[in-house]
C-alpha positions in Angstrom: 12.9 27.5 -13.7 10.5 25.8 -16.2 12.1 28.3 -18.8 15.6 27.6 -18.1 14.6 23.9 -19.0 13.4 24.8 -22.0 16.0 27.2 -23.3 18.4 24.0 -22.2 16.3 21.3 -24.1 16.7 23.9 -27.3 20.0 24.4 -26.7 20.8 20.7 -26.4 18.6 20.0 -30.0 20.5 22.5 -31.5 23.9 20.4 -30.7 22.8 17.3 -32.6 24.1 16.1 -35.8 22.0 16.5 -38.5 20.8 13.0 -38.9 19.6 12.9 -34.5 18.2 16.5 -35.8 15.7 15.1 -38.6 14.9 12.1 -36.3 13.4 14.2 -33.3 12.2 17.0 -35.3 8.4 15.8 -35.4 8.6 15.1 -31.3 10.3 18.7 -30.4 7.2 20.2 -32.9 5.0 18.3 -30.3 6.8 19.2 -27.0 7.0 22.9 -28.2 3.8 22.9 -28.8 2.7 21.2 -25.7 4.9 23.6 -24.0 2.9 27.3 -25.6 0.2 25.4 -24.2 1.2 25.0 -20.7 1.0 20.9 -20.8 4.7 20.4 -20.3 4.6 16.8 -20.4 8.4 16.5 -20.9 8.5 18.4 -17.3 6.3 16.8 -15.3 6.1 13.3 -16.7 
């Protein structure tokens, strides 16, 4: 389940303009990151 959120939240980045793209690129770094890690906060927040 927690993977089929993920593959959606990468799916849904990949769909943004260029401009929303650089804008959240530092924070999806962060959340992928968090997520290799097993912290998930953008899950259980």
């Amino acid at each position: 389940m927690l993977l089929a959120q993920f593959t959606k939240l990468i799916a849904d980045l990949e769909s943004l303009t260029d401009s929303q793209s650089r804008y959240i690129e530092k924070y999806d770094v962060c959340i992928a990151e968090s997520f290799l890690h097993g912290l998930s906060p953008l899950f259980f927040t």
